[in-house]
N, C-alpha and C positions, 0 to 999 in steps of 0.2 A: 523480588520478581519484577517489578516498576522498573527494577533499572534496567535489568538485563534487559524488558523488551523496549528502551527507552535507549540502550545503545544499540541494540536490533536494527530499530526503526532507523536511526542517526547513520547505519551500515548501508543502507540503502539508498540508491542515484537518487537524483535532485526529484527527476520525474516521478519515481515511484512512491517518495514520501508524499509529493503532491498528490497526486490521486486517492494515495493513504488519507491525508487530511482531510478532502474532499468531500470523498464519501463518508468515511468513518465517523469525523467531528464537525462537519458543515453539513451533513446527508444531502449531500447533491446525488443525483443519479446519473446514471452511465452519462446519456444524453447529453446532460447539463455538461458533466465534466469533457465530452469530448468536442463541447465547444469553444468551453475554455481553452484547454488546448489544441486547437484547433486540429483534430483528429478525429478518425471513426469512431464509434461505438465497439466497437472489436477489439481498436487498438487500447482501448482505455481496458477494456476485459481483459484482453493479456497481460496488460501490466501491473493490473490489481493480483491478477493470480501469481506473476510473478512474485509480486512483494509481498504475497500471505504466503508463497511457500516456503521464500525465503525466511522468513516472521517464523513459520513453522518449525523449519530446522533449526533455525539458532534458539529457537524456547526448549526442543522434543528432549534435550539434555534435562533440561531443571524442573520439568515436568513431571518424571519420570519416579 
């Protein structure tokens, strides 16, 4: 299960693993992270949701 979401995560743009790491394994919060890259608070939300749903779908098989 480690790999599959470990090549999951590796499927996803440069941005949305960053924000993955971010929050997930550095627990920055939105803020933080959207200073890092220098972008909203919104835009960093949309692309976290992006990349859990993405995450979502390519797990919802092996879950199952």
């Amino acid at each position: 299960m480690r790999m599959i979401l470990k090549e999951a995560i590796d499927e996803l743009s440069e941005r949305e693993r960053l924000v993955i790491s971010l929050y997930y394994y550095e627990n920055l919060n939105l803020s933080d992270i959207a200073k890092v890259l220098d972008v909203s608070i919104q835009r960093v939300s949309q692309i976290n949701t992006k990349a859990i749903s993405k995450l979502k779908e390519k797990m919802n098989s092996y879950i199952k």
